[in-house]
C-alpha positions in Angstrom: -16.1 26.3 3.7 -19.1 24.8 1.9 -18.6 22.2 -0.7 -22.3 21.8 -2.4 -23.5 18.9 -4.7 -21.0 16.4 -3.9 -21.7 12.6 -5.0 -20.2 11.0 -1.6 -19.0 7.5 -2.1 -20.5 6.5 -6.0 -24.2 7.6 -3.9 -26.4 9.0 -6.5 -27.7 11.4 -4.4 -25.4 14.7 -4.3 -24.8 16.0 -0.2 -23.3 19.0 1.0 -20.1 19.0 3.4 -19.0 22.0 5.8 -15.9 21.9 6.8 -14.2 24.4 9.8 -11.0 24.4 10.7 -10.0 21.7 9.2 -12.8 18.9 10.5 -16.3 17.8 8.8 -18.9 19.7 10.7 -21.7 18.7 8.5 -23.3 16.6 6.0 -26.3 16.6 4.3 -28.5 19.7 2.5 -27.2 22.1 4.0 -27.5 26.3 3.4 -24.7 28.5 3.7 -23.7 31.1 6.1 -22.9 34.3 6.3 -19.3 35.0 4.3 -18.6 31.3 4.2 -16.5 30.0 0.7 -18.9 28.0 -1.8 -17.1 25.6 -4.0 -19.8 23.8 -6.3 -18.5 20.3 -7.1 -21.3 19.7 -9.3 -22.0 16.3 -8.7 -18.6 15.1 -8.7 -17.2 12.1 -7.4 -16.0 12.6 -3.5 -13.9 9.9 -1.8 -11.4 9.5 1.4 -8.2 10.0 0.6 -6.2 7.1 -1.3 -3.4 4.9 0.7 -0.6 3.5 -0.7 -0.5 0.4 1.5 3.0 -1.0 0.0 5.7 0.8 -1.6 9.4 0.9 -1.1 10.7 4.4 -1.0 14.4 4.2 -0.8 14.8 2.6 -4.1 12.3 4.5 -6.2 13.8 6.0 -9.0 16.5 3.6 -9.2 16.1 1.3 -12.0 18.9 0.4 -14.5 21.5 2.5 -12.2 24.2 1.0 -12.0 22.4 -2.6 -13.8 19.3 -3.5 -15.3 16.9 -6.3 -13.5 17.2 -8.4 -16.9 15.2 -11.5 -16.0 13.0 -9.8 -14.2 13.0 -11.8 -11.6 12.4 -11.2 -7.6 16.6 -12.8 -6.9 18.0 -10.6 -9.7 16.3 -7.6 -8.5 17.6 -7.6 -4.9 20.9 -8.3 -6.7 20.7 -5.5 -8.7 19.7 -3.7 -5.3 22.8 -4.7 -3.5 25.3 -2.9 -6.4 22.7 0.8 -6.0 22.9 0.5 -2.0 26.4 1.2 -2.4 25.9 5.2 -3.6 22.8 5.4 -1.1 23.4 8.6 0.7 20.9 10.9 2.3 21.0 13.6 -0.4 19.9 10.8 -3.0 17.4 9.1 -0.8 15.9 12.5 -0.2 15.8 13.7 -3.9 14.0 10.5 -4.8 11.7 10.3 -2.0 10.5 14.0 -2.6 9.9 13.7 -6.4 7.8 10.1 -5.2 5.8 11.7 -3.0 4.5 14.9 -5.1 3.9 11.9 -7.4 1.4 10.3 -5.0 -0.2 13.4 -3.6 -0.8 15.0 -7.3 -3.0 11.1 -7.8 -4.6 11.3 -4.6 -2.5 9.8 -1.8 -2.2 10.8 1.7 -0.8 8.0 3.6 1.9 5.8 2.4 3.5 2.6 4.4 7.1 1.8 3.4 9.1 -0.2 3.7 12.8 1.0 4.5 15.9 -1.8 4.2 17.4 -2.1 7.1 20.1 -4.7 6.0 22.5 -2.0 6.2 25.3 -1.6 9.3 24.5 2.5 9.4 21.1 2.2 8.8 21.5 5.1 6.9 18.1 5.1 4.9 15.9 4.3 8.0 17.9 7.4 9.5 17.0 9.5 6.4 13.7 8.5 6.0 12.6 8.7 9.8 13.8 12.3 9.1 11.6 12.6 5.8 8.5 11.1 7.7 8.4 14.4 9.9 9.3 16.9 7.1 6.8 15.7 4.4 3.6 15.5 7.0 2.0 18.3 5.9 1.7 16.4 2.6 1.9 13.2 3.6 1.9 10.8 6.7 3.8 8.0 6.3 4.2 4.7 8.3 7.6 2.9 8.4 7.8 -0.8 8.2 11.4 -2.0 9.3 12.0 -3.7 6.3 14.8 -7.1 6.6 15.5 -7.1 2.9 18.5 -10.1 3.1 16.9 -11.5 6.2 16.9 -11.7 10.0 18.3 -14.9 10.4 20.2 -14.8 6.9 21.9 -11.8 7.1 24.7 -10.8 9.9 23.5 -9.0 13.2 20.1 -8.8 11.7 17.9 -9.6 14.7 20.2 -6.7 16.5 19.4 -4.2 13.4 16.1 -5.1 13.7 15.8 -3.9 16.7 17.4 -1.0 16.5 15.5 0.0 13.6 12.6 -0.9 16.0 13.8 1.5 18.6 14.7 4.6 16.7 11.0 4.7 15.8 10.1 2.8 12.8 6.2 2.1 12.9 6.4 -1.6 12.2 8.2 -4.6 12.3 8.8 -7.0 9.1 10.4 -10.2 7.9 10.8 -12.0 4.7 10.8 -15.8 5.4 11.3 -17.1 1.9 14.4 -15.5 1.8 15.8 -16.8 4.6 18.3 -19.8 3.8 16.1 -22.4 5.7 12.5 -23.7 6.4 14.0 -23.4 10.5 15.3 -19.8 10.0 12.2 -18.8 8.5 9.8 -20.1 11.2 12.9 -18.2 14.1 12.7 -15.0 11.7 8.7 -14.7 12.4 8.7 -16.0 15.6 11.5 -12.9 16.3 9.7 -10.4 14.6 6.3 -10.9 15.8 7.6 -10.9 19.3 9.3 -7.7 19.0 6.3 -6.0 18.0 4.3 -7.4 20.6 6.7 -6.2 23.2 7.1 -2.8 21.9 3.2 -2.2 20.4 4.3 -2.1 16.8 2.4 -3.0 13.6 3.9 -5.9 11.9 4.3 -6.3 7.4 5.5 -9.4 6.5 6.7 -10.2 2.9 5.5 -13.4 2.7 6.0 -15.9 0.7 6.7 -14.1 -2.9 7.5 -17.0 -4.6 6.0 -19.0 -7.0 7.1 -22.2 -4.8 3.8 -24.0 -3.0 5.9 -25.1 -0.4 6.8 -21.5 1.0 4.4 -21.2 4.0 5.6 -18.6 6.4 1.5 -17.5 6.1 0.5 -20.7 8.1 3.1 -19.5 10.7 2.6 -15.4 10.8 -1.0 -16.1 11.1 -0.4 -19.1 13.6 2.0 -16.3 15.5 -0.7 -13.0 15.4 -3.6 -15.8 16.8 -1.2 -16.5 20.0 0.0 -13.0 20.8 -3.1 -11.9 20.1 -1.7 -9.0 17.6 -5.2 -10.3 15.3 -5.2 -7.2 12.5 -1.8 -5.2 14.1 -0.2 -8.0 11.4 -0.2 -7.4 7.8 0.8 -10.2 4.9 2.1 -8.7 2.1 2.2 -10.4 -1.4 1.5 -13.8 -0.2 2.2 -15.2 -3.7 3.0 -18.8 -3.3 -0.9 -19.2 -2.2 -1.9 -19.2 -5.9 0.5 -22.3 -6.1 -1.1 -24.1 -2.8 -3.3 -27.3 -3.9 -7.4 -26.1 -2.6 -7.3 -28.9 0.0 -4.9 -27.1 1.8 -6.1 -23.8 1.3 -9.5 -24.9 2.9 -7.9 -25.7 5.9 -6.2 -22.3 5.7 -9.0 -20.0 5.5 -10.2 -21.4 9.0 -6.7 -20.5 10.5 -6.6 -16.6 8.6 -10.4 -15.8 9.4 -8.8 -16.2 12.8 -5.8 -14.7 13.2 -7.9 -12.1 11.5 -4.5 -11.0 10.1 -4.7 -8.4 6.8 -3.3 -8.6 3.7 -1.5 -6.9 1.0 -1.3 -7.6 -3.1 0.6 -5.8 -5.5 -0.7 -6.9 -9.1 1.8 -4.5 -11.2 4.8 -6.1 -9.6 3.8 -9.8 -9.0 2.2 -9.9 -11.9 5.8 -8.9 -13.8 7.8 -10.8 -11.6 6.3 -14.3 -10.7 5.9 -17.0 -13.3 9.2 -16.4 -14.1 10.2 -20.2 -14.4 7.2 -21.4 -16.1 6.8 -22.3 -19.7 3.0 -22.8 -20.4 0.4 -22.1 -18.6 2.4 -19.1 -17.0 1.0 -18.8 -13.2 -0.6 -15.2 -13.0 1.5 -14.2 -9.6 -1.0 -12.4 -7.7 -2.8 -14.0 -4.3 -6.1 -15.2 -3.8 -7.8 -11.4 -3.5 -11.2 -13.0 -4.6 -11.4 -15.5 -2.6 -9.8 -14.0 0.6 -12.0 -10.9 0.5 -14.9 -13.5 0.0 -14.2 -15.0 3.4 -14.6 -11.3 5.0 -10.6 -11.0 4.9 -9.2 -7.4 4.7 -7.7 -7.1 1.6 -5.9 -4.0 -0.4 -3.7 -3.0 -2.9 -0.5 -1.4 -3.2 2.3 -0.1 -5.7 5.2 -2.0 -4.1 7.9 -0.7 -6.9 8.4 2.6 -8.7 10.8 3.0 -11.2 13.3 0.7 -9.6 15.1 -3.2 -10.2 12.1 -4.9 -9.4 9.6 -2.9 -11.2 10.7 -0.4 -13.9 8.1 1.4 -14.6 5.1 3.1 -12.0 3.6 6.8 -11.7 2.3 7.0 -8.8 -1.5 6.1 -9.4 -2.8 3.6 -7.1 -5.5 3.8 -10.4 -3.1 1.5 -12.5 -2.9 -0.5 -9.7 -7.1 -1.4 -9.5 -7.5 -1.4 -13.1 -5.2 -4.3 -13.2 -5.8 -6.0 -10.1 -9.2 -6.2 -11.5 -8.3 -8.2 -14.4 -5.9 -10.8 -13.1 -8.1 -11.3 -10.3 -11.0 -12.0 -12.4 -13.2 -9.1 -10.0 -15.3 -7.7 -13.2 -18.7 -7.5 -12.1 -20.0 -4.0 -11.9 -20.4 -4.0 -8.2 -17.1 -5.3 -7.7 -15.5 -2.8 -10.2 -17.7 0.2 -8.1 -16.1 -1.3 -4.7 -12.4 -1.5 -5.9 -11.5 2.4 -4.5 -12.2 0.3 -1.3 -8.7 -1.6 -1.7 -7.0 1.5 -1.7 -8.9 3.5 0.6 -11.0 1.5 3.4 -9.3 -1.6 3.4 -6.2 0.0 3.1 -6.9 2.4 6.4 -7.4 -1.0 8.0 -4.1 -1.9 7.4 -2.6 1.2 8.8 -4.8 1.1 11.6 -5.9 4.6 10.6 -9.9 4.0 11.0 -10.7 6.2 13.6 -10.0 9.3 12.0 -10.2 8.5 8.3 -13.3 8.9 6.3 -15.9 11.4 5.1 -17.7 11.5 8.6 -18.6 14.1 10.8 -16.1 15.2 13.2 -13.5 13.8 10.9 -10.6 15.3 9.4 -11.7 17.2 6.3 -9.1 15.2 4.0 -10.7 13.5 0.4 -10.6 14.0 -3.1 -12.7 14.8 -6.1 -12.7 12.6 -9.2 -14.2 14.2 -12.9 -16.7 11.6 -12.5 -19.9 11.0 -11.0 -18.9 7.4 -9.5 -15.7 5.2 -9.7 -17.2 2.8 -12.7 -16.7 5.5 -14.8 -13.6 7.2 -13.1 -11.7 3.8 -13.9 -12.7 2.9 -17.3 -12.4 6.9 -18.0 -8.9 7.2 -16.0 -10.8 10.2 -14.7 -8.1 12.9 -13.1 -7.9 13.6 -9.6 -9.4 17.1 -9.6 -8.5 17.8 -6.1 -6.9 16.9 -3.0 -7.8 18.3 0.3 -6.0 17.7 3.2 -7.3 18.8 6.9 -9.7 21.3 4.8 -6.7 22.6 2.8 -6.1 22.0 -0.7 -2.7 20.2 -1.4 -3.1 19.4 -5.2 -5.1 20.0 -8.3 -5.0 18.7 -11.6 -7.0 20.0 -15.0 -9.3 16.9 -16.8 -7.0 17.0 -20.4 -8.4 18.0 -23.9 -8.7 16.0 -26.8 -9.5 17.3 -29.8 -10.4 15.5 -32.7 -9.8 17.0 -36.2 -12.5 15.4 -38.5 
């Protein structure tokens, strides 16, 4: 298979790929053989797959059933949670998760890391979804963060669940120190979690510090923790809100710590940006990290979705585009070059994360898995919303969408 005329990575030069069985064989100008399938992408934007670097599967879908998240607040939310875990089942978690991941691949996604609750005696949706992870691959790979939504310390038998969770084959290990009831109990939680990782070679995805409270800083001790073990990029910080409360001197001092650990991190505009601020009048605190600044420093940075349709979020489609557009706005990243570069925080930066590098990208003697964008570079695919044309996967087509038609009648 020879795809001609393709505009690689927003380069205004247009290459040809060859692709057999399944792998990049060539780039470049290239003539075709004997028999082999032409598609003309004529000048079309090609990138690598996108990554959904944050989402939380097993409550997609969920939102107002059986309550409404009214304050929209973080607390409320996992209240509202608590009353929907109740009717989780493995029919329902499997409904929801299927309809959530034709979502993704029809905008572009191949690789998702969730995060699965494991706050639950029967870890029943770890169960269900460790069964999902191997029945969706085709379409999807997905990574599995053992997720402690009430806590380790917090929440009964949780250091034992976690484990557990660990050992039935979840792909990562995470904490949530600003839940847990106390500043001691947070520094134990991390402390456990990282550990566990580091004695079983897991990844590790913290949800750190999602609060608008400046003196929440279970970062200073995840990255403190990843330096010493040395896990360095295996360790993820998601969210990482309460930094855009944190006075600059302290933040100075910071930087030297996460440049580092080199630990990575994870921001979720559409949710952070609904639910932080919460308790402010005026000025209203935009909720979202320091992405500018960390990425500045040569910190890996990307983006993710974090909600769909559930009590923390109530909206979400399943386009990591949404996600960019805004993350470019409350972060204040406008420049042209910077707007060109954002596919990077959900594609390169985000294969970081997953620790996915070696075998993701539009290289030779790569997996033949990208996408084609109606545009001829990512400036105009964002301020356009350009569709998702295609999705290939290992050199076969997974999804395909039509560019829509206006019509104007004057």
């Amino acid at each position: 298979m020879l795809f001609k005329n393709a505009l690689i990575e927003n380069s205004e030069t247009p290459q040809d790929i060859r692709v057999e069985n399944g792998i990049i064989q060539e780039i470049g100008s290239l003539e075709s053989k004997n028999e082999e399938q032409i598609i003309d992408l004529q000048h079309k934007l090609v990138l690598p797959p996108f990554i959904e670097s944050h989402v939380h599967l097993d409550t997609c879908l969920t939102a107002g059933d059986p309550v409404w998240n009214q304050s929209g607040t973080l607390f409320e939310g996992i209240e509202c949670w608590s009353k929907r875990k109740e009717k989780l089942s493995e029919e329902d978690i499997t409904e929801r998760v299927n309809k959530v991941v034709r979502m993704y691949a029809a905008n572009g996604i191949q690789f998702i890391r969730t995060h699965i609750d494991i706050t639950d005696p029967s870890l029943m949706a770890l169960k269900t979804m460790l069964k999902l992870r191997g029945t969706l691959k085709d379409i999807m790979e997905i990574q599995i963060v053992a997720f402690p939504q009430d806590g380790i310390l917090s929440f009964p038998n949780g250091k034992q669940l976690l484990t557990e969770a660990v050992m039935m084959g979840a792909d990562a290990v995470g904490a949530i120190p600003h839940i847990e009831y106390t500043r001691e109990y947070s520094v134990e939680s991390l402390d456990f979690a990282l550990n566990l990782a580091a004695e079983h070679g897991k990844l590790v995805d913290i949800h750190c510090d999602e609060i608008d409270d400046e003196a929440s800083r279970g970062l200073e001790t995840a990255a403190a923790r990843a330096l010493e073990l040395g896990l360095f990029d295996k360790v993820t910080a998601s969210h990482t809100t309460a930094m855009h409360s944190y006075n600059n001197a302290y933040v100075l001092r910071l930087m030297r710590l996460l440049k580092k650990s080199r630990i990575n991190f994870v921001s979720n505009p559409l949710v952070n940006t609904h639910l932080q601020g919460r308790i402010d009048n005026y000025p209203k605190r935009r909720g979202i990290t320091r992405v500018k600044e960390l990425l500045a420093e040569g910190i890996n940075v990307s983006f993710g979705h974090d909600d769909i349709y559930d009590p923390w979020y109530p909206m979400g489609n399943g386009s990591l585009r949404d996600v960019v557009f805004l993350g470019l706005h409350v972060c204040q990243m406008m420049g042209y070059e910077e707007i060109m570069d954002s596919y990077k925080l959900i594609s390169h930066n985000a294969a970081k994360t997953l620790h996915i590098t070696e075998r993701y990208g539009i290289e030779v003697n790569k997996p033949a898995s990208f996408i084609i964008l109606d545009a001829e570079n990512y400036y105009e695919a964002l301020t356009r919303d350009s569709v998702v044309l295609s999705s290939y996967k290992n050199g076969k087509i997974i999804a395909e969408n039509t560019p829509s038609q206006r019509k104007l009648m004057f």
